[in-house]
C-alpha positions as CSV (number, residue, x, y, z in Angstrom):
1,X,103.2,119.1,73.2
2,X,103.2,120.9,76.8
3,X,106.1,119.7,79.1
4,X,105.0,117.1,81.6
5,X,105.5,118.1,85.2
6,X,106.2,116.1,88.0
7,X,104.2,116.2,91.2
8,X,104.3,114.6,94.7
9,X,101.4,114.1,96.6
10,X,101.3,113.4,100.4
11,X,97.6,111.8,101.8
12,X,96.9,111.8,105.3
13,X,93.3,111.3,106.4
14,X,92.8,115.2,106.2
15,X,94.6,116.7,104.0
16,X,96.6,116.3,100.8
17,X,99.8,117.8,100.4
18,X,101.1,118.5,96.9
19,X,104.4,119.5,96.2
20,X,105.4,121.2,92.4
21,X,108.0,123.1,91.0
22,X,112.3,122.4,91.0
23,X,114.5,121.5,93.4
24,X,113.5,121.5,97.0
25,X,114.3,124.8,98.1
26,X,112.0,125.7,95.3
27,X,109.3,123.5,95.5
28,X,105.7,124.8,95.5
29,X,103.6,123.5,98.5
30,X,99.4,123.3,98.2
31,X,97.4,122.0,101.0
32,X,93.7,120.6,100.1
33,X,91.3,119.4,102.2
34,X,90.7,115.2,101.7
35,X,87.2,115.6,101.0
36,X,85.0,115.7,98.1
37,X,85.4,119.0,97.2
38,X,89.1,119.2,98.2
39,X,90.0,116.5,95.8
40,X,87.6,118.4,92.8
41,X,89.9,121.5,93.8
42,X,93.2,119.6,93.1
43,X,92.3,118.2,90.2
44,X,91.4,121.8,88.7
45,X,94.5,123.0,90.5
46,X,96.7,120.6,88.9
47,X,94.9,121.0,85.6
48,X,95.0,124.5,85.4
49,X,96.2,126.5,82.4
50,X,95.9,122.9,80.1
51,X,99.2,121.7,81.9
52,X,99.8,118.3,82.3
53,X,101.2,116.6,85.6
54,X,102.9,113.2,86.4
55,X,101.4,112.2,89.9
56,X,102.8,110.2,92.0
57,X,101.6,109.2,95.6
58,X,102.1,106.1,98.1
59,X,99.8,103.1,98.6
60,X,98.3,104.0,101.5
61,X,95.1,102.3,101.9
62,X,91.5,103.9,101.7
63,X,92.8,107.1,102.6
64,X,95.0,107.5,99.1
65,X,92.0,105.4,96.9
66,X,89.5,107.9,96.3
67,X,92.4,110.2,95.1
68,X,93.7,107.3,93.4
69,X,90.2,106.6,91.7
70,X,89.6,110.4,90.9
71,X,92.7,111.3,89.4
72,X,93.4,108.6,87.0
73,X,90.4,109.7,85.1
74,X,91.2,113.0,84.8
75,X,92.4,114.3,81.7
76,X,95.7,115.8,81.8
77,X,97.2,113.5,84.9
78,X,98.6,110.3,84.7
79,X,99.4,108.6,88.1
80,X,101.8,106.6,89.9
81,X,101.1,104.8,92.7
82,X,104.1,103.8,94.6
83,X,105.2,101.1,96.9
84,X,105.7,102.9,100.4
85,X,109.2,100.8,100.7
86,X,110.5,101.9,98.1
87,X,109.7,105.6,98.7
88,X,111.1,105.1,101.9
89,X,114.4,103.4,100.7
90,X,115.0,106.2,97.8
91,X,114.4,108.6,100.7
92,X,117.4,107.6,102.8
93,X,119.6,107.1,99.2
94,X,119.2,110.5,98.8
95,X,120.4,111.3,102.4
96,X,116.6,112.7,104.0
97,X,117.3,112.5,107.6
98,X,114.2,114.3,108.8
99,X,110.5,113.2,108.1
100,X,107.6,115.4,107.8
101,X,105.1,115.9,105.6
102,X,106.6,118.3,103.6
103,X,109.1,116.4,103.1
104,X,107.6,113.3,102.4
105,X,105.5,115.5,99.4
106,X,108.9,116.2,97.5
107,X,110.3,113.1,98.1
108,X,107.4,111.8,96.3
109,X,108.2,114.2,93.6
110,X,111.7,113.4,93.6
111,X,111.1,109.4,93.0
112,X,108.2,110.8,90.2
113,X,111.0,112.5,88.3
114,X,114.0,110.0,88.9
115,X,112.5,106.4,89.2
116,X,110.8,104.7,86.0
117,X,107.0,105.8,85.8
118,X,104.4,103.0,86.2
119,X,101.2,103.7,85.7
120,X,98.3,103.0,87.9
121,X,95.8,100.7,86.6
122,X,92.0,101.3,88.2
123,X,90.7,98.2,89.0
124,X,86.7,97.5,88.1
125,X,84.3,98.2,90.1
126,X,83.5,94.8,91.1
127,X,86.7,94.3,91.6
128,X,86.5,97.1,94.2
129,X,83.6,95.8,95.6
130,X,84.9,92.6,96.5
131,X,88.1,94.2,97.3
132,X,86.2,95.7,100.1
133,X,83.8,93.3,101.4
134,X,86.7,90.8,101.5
135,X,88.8,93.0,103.5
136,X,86.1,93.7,105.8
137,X,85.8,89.7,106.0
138,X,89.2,89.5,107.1
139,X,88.9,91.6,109.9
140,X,85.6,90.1,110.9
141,X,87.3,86.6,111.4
142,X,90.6,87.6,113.4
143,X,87.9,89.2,115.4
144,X,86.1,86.1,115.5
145,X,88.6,83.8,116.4
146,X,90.1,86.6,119.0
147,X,86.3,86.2,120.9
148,X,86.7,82.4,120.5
149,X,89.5,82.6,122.7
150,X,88.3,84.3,124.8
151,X,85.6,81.9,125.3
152,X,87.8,79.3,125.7
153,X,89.6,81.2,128.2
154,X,86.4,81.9,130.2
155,X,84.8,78.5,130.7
156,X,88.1,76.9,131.7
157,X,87.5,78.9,135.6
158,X,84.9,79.5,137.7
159,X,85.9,83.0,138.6
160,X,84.4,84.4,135.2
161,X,80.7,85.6,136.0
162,X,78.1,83.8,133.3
163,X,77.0,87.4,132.1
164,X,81.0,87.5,130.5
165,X,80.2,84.5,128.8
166,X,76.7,85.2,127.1
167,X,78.4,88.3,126.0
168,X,80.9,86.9,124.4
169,X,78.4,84.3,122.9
170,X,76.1,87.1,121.4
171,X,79.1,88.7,120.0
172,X,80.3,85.4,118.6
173,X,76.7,84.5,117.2
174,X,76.7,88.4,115.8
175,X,79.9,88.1,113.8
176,X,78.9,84.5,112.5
177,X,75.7,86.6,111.0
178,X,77.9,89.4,109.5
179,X,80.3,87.3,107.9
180,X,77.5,85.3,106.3
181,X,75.4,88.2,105.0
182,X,79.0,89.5,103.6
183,X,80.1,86.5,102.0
184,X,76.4,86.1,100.1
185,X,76.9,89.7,99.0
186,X,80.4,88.7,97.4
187,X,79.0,85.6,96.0
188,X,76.2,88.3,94.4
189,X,78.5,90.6,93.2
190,X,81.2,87.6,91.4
191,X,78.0,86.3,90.0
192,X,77.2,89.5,88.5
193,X,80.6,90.1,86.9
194,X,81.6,87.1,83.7
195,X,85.4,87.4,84.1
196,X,85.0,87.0,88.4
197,X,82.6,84.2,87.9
198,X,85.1,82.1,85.6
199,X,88.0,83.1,88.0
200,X,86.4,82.0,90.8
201,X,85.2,79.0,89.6
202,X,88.8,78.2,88.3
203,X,90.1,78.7,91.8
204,X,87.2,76.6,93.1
205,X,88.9,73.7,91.4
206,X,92.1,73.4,93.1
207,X,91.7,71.3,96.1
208,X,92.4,72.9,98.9
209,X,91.0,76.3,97.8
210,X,87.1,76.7,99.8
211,X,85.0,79.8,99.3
212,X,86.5,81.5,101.9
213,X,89.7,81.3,100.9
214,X,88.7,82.0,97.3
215,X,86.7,85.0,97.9
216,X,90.2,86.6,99.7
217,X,92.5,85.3,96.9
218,X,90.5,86.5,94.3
219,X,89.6,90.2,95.5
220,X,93.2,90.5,96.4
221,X,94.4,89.4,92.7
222,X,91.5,91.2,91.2
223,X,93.4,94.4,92.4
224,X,96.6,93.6,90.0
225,X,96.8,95.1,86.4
226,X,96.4,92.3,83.9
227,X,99.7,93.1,82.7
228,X,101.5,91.6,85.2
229,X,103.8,88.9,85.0
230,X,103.5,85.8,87.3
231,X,107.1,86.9,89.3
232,X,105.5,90.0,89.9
233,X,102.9,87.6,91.4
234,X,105.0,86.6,93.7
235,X,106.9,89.3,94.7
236,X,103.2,91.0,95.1
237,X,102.7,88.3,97.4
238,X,105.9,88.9,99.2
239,X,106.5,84.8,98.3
240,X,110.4,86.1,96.3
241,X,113.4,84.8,97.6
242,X,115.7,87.2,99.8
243,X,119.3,86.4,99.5
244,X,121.9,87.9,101.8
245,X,125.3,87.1,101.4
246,X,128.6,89.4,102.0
247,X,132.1,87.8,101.1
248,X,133.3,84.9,102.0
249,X,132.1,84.7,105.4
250,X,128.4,85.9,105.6
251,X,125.9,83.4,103.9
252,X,122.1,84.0,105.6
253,X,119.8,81.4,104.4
254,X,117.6,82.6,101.9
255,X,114.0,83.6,103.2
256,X,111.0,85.3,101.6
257,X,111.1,88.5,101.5
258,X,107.3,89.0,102.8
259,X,107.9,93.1,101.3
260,X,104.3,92.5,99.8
261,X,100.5,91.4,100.3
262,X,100.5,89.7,103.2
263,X,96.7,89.3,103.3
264,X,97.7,87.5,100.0
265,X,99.9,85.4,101.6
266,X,97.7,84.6,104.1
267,X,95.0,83.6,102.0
268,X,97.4,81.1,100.3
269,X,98.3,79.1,103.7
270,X,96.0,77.0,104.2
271,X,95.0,76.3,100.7
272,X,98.7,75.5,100.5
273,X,98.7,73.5,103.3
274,X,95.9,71.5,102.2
275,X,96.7,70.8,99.3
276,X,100.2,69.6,100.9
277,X,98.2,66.5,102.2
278,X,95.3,66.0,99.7
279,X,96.3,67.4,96.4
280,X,98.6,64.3,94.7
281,X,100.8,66.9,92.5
282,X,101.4,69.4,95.1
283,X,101.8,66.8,97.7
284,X,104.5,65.1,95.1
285,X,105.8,68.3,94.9
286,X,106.0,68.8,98.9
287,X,107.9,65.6,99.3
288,X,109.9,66.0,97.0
289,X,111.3,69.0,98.6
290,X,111.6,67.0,101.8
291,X,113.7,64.3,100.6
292,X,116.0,66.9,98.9
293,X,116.8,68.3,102.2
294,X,114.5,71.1,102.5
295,X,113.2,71.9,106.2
296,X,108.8,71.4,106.2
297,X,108.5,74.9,106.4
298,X,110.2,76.4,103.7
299,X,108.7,73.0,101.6
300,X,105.5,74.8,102.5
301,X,106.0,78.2,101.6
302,X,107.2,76.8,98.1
303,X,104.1,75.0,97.9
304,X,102.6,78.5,98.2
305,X,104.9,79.9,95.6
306,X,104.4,77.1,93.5
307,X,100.2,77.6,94.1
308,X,100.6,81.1,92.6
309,X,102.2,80.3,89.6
310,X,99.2,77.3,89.3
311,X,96.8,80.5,89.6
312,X,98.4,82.2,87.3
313,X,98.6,79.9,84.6
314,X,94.9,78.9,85.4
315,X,93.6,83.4,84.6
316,X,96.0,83.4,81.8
317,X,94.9,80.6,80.0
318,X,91.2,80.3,81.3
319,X,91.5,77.0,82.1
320,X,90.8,74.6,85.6
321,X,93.4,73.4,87.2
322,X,95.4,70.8,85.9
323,X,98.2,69.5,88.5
324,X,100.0,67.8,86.0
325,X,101.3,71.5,84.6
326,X,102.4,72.0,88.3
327,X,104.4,68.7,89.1
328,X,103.6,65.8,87.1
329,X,103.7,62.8,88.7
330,X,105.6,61.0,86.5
331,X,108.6,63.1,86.6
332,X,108.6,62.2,90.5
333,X,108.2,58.6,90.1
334,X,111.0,58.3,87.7
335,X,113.0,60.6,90.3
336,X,111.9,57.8,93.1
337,X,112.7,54.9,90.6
338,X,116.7,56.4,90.2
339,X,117.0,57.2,93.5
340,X,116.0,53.4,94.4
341,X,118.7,52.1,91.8
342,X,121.1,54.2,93.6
């Protein structure tokens, strides 16, 4: 069996920079255009001579995904995809004080032949589908609420001519059509796919969770290998606990980390915070962190947390959601009831 060899790919919007070979001062450096053509001459590049490579390149968006989406189907290449932090972090542990390019390519080869391979999964193609449409969603509505500000801001003085305002109401009314026709073509396309269909439906049945916020927690978890476990979840989430502490004397209180999806997170605010209010297990839940001590806030982001692993267990086991599995209510009444006899 032929030797796998480790390769480091650097994507910009142009170009892609491959770095092969040894050490750095002997690294081989191939430049290829990002285009269609480009990306069929890497491939055969890489390829060449039946050798087989160990790719690995950073997440970085829909510049890297149609090299992403090309390469894991070609034989002879497996593929890493790696988390941009982490690249950047083994970077400065192996002392890299300068950034280029070039340098970025063997540093990605470096981490490929040092750090433990992972493999990238592909995702479906519905699942890219909604992937897309839901991240083209997303920015619709910070656009939307931007130009409902701005309305706001206009019809509180005089000053503002009328023809500033009917602008800003034909952009609003525009975006309110785009977002509709985008969110009946994600409906379409979970309807067409079984295993979106029953996901969606499970997460229909949490209260809290609407369509919109289902369609962007769904085609952001859609993206995630199946064999994930539920604290890779979170940490995809960026929902993990940070803890800083340094001897005796230097005790942060623990955050989130937030080193993760934070269109995820977004997504599983307000659900969170709904459900907070109206859900009886997650509100138990909430106020039961209260009256421990915990600050609203942090109550709330563990109501996300806690959410999460509710989704989780709801894909895993193909089953609606049940709050009693999340925080039964009878565990908190007999916490209340000994508390009282206290």
């Amino acid at each position: 069996m032929s030797k796998v060899e480790c390769c480091g790919l650097e994507v910009s919007a142009r170009e892609l920079l491959v770095a092969l070979g040894g050490k750095q001062e002997e690294s081989v450096l191939r430049r290829f255009a990002n285009t269609a053509a480009g990306r069929k001459e890497l491939v055969q590049t890489l390829t060449r001579g039946g050798r087989r490579v160990s790719v690995c390149l950073e997440a970085t968006g829909l510049y890297g995904l149609e090299v992403a989406l090309l390469l894991s189907t070609a034989e002879g290449i497996e593929l890493m995809v790696a988390n941009p932090r982490a690249v950047r972090n083994f970077a400065r542990a192996m002392m890299r004080r300068s950034k280029t390019d070039e340098l970025d390519a063997v540093v990605l080869r470096e981490f490929a032949e040092r750090m433990e391979f992972r493999a990238w999964v592909r995702p479906s193609a519905a699942a890219l589908a909604l992937w897309g449409i839901a991240r083209r969603l997303g920015a619709l509505a910070e656009e939307h609420a931007a130009e409902k500000n701005r309305m706001h801001a206009a019809c509180l003085t005089g000053a503002i001519p009328g023809c500033v305002r009917r602008s800003i109401a034909r952009m609003l009314r525009f975006q309110e059509r785009e977002m509709e026709q985008l969110r009946a073509e994600a409906r379409e396309r979970i309807a067409g796919d079984a295993l979106l269909r029953r996901r969606y439906e499970m997460l229909r049945s949490v209260t809290g969770i609407g369509e919109v916020s289902a369609l962007q927690i769904l085609a952001e978890l859609c993206m995630l290998p199946e064999d994930r476990d539920v604290r890779q979840w979170v940490a995809f989430a960026g929902l993990d606990p940070r803890q800083y502490s340094s001897g005796t004397s230097v005790h942060q209180r623990p955050r989130i980390s937030k080193v993760g999806n934070r269109r995820l997170r977004k997504a599983l605010f307000m659900p969170a915070l709904v459900a907070s209010r109206r859900e009886p297990h997650l509100r138990g839940f909430y106020q039961h962190l209260l009256e421990r001590g915990k600050k609203k806030k942090p109550a709330l982001v563990a109501v996300e947390r806690k959410l999460l692993h509710a989704i989780y267990g709801m894909f895993r086991n193909q089953q609606n959601y049940d709050g009693n599995r999340v925080f039964p209510l009878a565990t908190r009444n007999i916490q209340v009831a000994t508390a009282n006899c206290r």
